[in-house]
Every structure is written in structure tokens, then in C-alpha cells.
N, C-alpha and C positions, 0 to 999 in steps of 0.2 A: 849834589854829587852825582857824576853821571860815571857807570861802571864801564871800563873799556871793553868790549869784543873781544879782541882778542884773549884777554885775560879772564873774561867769561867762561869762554870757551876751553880754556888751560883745566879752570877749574871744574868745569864739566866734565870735562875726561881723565883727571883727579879724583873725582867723587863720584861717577859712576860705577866707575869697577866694584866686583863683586867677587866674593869666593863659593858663594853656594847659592841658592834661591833664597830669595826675599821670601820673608809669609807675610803678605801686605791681602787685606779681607777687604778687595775692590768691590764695589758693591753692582750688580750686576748689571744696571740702571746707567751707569757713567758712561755707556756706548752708546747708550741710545739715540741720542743727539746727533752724532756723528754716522749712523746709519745709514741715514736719508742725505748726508754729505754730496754723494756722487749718487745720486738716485737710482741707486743698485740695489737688487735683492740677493745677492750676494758676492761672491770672491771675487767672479772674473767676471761678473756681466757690463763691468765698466767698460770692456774694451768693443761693445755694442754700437758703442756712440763716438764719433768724430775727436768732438771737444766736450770740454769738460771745465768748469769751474768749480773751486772749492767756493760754497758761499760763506757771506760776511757772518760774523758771529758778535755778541756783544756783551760787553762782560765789564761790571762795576767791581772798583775799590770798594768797601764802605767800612770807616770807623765806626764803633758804635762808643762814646765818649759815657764814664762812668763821674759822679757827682762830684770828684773832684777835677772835671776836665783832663784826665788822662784816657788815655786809647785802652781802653778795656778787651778789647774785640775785635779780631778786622775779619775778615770775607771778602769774596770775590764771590757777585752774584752775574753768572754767566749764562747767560741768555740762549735757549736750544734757535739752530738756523733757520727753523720756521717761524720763531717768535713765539711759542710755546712751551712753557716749560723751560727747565733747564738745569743747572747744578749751582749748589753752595758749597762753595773751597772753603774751608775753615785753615787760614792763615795764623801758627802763635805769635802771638805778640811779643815774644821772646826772641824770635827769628833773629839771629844776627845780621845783618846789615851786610850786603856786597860793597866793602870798602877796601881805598887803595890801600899801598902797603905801606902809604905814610902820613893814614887817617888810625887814631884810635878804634877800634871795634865799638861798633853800639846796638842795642837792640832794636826793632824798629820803633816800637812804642816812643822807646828816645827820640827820633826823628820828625816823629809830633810837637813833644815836647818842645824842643829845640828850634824848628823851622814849619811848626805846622799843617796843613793838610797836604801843600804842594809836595812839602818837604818828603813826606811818606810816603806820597801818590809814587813818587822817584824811588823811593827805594824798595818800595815794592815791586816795583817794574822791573828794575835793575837784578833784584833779587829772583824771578818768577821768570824773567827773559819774555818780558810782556807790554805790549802797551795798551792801556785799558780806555777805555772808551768815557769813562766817568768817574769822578771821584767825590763822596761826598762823609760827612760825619755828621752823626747824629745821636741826639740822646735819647733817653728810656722812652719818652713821652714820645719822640718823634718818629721812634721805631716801632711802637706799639701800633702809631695812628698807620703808618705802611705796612703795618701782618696783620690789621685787622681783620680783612677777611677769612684768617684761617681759623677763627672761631677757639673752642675749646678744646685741648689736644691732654691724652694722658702722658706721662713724664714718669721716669722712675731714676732718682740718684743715689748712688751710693752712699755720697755726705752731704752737708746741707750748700746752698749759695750764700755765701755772705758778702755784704758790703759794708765796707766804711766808709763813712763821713767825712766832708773835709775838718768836722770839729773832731774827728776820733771815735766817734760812737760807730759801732757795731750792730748790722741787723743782719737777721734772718731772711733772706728774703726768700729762698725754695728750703722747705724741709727737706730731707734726707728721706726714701723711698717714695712709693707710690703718690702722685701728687697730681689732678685734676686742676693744669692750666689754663690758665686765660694772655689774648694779646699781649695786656698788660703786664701780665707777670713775666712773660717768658722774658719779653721787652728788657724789662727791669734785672732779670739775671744775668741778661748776655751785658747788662752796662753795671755788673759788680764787680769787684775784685779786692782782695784786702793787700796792703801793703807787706811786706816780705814772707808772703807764701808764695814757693815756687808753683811756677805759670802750671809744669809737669802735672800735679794735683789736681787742677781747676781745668786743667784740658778734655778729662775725660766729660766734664759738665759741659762743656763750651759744646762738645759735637752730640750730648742729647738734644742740647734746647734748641740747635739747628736741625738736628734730626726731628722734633716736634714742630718747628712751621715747616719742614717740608712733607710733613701726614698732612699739616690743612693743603698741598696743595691737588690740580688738579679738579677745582671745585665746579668746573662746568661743564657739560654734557660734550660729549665727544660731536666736530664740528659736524653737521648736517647740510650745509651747501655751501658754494661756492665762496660766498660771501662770507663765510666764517671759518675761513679756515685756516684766519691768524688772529692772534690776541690783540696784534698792534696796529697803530691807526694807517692811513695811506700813506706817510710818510715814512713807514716802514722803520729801521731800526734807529732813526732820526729823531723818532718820537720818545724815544729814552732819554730822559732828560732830569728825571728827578727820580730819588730811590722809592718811591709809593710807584712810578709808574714799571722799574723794573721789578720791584715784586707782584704787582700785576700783571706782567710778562709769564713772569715764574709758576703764579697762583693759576693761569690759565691751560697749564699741562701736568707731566709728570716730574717731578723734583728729588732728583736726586742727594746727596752728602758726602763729603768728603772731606776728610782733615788731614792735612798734610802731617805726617810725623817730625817729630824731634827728638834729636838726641844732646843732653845739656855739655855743655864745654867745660872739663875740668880744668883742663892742662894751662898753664899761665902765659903760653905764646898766645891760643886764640882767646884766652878769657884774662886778660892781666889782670884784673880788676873784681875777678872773681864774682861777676855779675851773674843772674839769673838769666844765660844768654844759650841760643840753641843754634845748632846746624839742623839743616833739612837736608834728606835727600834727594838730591839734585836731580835721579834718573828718576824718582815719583816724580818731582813737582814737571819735568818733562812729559813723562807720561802720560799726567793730567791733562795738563796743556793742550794739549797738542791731541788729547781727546775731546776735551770739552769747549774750550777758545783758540783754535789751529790758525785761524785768519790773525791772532794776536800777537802769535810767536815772533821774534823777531829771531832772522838767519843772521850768525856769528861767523860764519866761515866761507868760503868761497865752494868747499865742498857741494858732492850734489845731495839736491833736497829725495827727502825717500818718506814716502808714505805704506804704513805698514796696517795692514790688515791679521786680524789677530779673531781666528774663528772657532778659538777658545773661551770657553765661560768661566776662565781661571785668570786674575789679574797677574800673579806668581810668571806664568810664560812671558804676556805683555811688559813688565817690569825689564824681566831678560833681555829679551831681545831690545826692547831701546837701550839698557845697558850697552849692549853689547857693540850695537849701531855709533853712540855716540862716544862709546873708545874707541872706534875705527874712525871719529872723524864723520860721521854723517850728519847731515842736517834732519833731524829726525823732524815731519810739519805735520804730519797727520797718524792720528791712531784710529780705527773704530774697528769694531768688530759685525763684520758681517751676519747675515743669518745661516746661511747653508752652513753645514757640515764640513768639517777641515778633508782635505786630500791630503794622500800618502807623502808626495813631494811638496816641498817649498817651492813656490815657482816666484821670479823677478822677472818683471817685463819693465824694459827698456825700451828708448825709444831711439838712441842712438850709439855708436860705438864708444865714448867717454864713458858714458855711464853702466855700460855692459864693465867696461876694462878698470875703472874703479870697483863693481861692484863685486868681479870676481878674485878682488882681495878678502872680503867681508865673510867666505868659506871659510877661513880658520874659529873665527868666532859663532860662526851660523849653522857649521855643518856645509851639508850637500845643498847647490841651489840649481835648480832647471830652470836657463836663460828662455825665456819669450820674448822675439822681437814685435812689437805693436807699432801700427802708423796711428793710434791716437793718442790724444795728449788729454792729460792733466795739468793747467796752467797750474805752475809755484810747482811743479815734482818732476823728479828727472827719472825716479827709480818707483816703481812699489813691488813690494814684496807682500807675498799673500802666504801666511808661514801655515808649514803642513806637519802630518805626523811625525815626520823625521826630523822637526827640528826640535820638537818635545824628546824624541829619542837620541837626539844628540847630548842633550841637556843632560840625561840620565845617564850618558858614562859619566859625569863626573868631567866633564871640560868646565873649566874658570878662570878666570882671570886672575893672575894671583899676583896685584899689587896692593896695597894697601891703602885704607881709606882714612886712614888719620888726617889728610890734611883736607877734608872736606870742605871749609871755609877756609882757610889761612889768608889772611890778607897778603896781596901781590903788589 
């Protein structure tokens, strides 16, 4: 099933809108990757350099298949642009499926089920507005032998992990509190799940035990010459080819986490069925995107592409403003947050009059912006905006969006 563009995009700007600030606990780490994007040390030293490329980024599906060959797990292990380090997107498996409006709704798990790894690789895409570079699925044992290197990590759960059997039996497999794992065990919880317990419950498990291989990573001495100052072989990001080699990508920097949220579908238009099925929020999972895999996003609209710089250490701002960006219709392709200190104004530097005369629609929603015309370029960006004090203080009278986000997924 491939999801249309345009209708992507309908639904983007659907489930974006907001009425007040998100409290989304971005974890400070998820910009890091994207720092070193434009090899700037901060806001505006981009406009230094001529040209400019965003480089490639590389970023795995991966099932993690539980003992009854059902998709237990999924993630997106996305690879930082140096080839060190990088982020785990913790995808639920509940996630409803970007389907037309004359497809039944399914979860994505289903989509395994039903048409196997291709089948999900797709709706994952479809659903993330992504194309991923890899897709694979693996069980406990296969995932274990890929985190080995993260050694022993401590773990603390609220309740216990359980798994069931394709015979019915019931195990234990992480106690409930403080719990000194191993590979293996972590392995084996991310591939549990018991039959009708909602995902909801088990989600806050799913992003310790990611949260616990990404403490093992990180394991090697910060590089010392030239010759080491990538994880990956001279074939560069070509060498990703199997998931042991992208978590040795991973294990060779700093490893961020991230779980996308859900909210489960009551209402009998988008859950007929009354399935265990969720909506995500469309302006996080952009958000993420387009901070941690930006070379992955694929553009929906003809609109211009805008890279946003965000020199805030509050994920709440970053949330907004792509909200806000992609109900005016922009191609949001880049987030990162610079290191210098924010300035008083917003400033957008443009590189031609289109995109000055779209962008000074984007004031209603943005506040006040100070145009800068620039003669270099960003290949893939037509606008970026470097957002200042004032658009934090616009936020604070109390400006929003006031449509409503009920139909976050509806099929179209």
C-alpha cells in the first residue's frame, strides 16, 4: 500500500495544529547529530560558506519478532552523519497504518502479519514520511548477538515483562524494579509481549530497555587521528548492511532515545473494530525526522523546503514551530539546534524573492521575522529560519491554532 502525497500532507496539516504547547521531555542529545549538519558552530555562521550540503544520514527499520513470530518491537536505528552514534526511535507497534479511505484501518504489527517485512518496511515509511535505508527483523537471540557489545546495563521497571508462548504458557522474563541486565535479557524483553494487553502498558517498558542499550553506547575512546574519525568502513554509509553492523555504528558514539507518543483510538470511525490501534503525533514524528534522518524525509508538497534552527534546549519551542510551519504548508527538512545562545529577533534568510513572499505569510503564525537576504545556498532549502527570543514571546501571549485534532489519522 503506498500512501498518496498529497493526502499525506492534508493529514499533516490536520494533526499538526495545536491549542497550547505540547510537554514533550525531548531528550537533549536528539540534536546532536544534526549540529555538525552544516558544519557550523552556531546560528548564522552557515552563511560563511558558498555552498552547503545537508549530508546523507542512514537509518534502519528493524522488527524485533517475539516467539510467536509476531512484531513485538519496531525501531528506527538512525545512524548520526559522521557515522557515529546516533538515535533509537522507538516506533508502537499499535501505530495505525497510513491507509486509503477505502482500506480498513490496521495496526502496523498487522502489516507483518499479513504481508511480511516488505509489507511493514511500507507502512512504516508511509506512516514516518520516510524512506529508510534497511529493513530487517530479528529474534531475541539475533538481537542479543547485535547489542552484545553493550555489556551489562542497570534497568528499573515499574511492572514485570512478560512473554507468552505460542503454547500459552507465561514467563517472567524482567522482574519488576531494579534489575542488572545482560545482552541477552534485554534482547529477550524487547521480543515479549502477552496477547491482549494493551501496547499503552508495555510502552513505558519498550523505551527503558532502549534506554538501556543506548547507556552501553559510546564504548570507544573519543577519536585520536584522522584515521578514526568514523565508525564505518571506506565504503562509508554503504557499509550498513546488516543490523550488527548498524548497532556498531551506534555503539561507536553517543546514543540518544526517543519513543514516539500515542494516543489509542476510541471513536468507531477510526477504530471500527475496536482494535488495540493508536495515532501518533504527526508534528513529533516530523520533528524527529527531520532532526535525526532529514536526508530521509521525503517532500509532499511543492511548497518551499525550510530548515529551522532551534537554539533552545526546550523540545516544547521546536514542537511549535514545526507545528506551526507545517499548517502554513511548509516543507519542514531540517531541525537542529545550534550551540550559541538565541538572539532577540527571528531572523529567515532567504535566498530569493519566492521564498522571502511565501515566507512573509508564516508572521501570523511565527510572530515578527527579520528577512536576511543571503547569496549562499543550502542544497534541498529554500528558507531557514534561526528562531529568536521573540518567537518564545510570541508563544506566550497565548497565539494558537484553534482547529481541532480529532481527525489525526482518519483514513482519506
Amino acid at each position: 500500500m503506498t500512501a498518496i502525497p498529497a493526502r499525506r500532507r492534508r493529514r499533516m496539516i490536520a494533526a499538526v495544529v495545536t491549542t497550547s504547547l505540547s510537554v514533550v521531555a525531548l531528550p537533549s542529545g536528539l540534536f546532536i547529530g544534526t549540529n555538525s549538519l552544516l558544519h557550523a558552530s552556531g546560528g548564522n555562521s552557515v552563511d560563511s560558506v558558498a555552498t552547503l550540503d545537508i549530508p546523507a544520514t542512514a537509518v534502519e527499520m528493524l522488527a524485533v519478532l517475539n516467539s510467536r513470530n509476531e512484531v513485538a518491537t519496531i525501531a528506527l536505528l538512525a545512524i548520526a552523519p559522521e557515522g557515529k552514534g546516533g538515535t533509537i526511535v522507538s516506533v508502537p507497534v499499535g501505530a495505525s497504518a497510513d491507509v486509503a479511505k477505502t482500506e480498513p484501518p490496521h495496526r502496523l504489527a498487522d502489516s507483518f502479519a499479513t504481508g511480511g517485512l516488505a509489507a511493514l518496511k511500507t507502512d512504516v515509511e508511509n506512516l514516518l514520511n520516510i524512506t529508510v535505508d534497511f529493513a530487517d527483523d530479528v529474534t531475541a537471540p539475533e538481537l542479543a548477538t547485535a547489542v552484545s557489545a553493550m555489556g551489562a546495563q542497570s534497568i528499573v521497571l515499574s511492572q514485570p515483562v512478560v512473554d507468552v508462548s505460542i503454547d500459552g504458557t507465561s514467563t517472567v522474563v524482567v522482574q519488576a524494579g531494579s534489575t542488572t541486565t545482560t545482552p541477552e535479557l534485554i534482547a529477550a524483553a524487547l521480543a515479549s509481549s502477552e496477547p491482549g494487553i494493551p501496547e499503552a502498558k508495555r510502552l513505558p517498558q519498550v523505551k527503558q530497555l532502549w534506554s538501556a542499550i543506548a547507556d552501553g553506547g559510546f564504548l570507544q575512546p573519543a577519536a585520536t587521528s584522522a584515521s578514526s574519525e568514523t565508525s564505518l568502513s571506506p565504503l562509508g554509509f554503504s557499509s550498513l548492511t546488516t543490523t550488527s553492523s548498524y548497532f556498531a555504528a551506534l555503539f561507536a558514539g553517543e546514543i540518544d532515545t526517543w519513543q514516539f507518543s500515542a494516543s489509542l483510538f476510541t471513536d468507531a470511525q477510526r477504530n471500527p473494530n475496536n482494535a488495540d490501534l493508536y495515532g501518533l503525533n504527526n508534528a513529533e514524528v516530523l520533528m524527529v525526522m527531520a532532526s535525526v534522518v532529514p536526508s530521509a524525509l521525503t517532500i509532499t508538497s511543492n511548497n518551499i523546503a525550510v530548515m529551522v534552527d532551534v537554539p533552545f534546549a526546550n523540545s516544547d519551542t521546536a514542537l511549535e514551530a514545526v507545528t506551526r510551519l507545517a499548517f502554513l504548508g511548509a516543507n519542514v527538512v531540517l531541525v537542529r539546534q545550534p550551540t550559541e545562545p538565541p538572539v532577540e529577533r527571528t531572523i529567515a534568510y532567504y535566498n530569493d524573492s519566492i521564498a522571502r513572499t511565501e515566507a512573509e505569510g508564516y508572521m501570523s503564525l511565527l510572530g515578527p521575522l527579520e528577512f536576511v537576504e543571503s547569496t549562499d545556498v543550502i542544497s534541498g532549502v529554500n528558507l531557514r529560519i534561526v528562531l529568536g527570543n521573540d518567537f518564545v514571546a510570541f508563544l506566550g501571549q497565548g497565539s494558537s491554532i484553534n482547529t481541532s485534532t480529532s481527525s489525526t489519522t482518519e483514513p482519506k
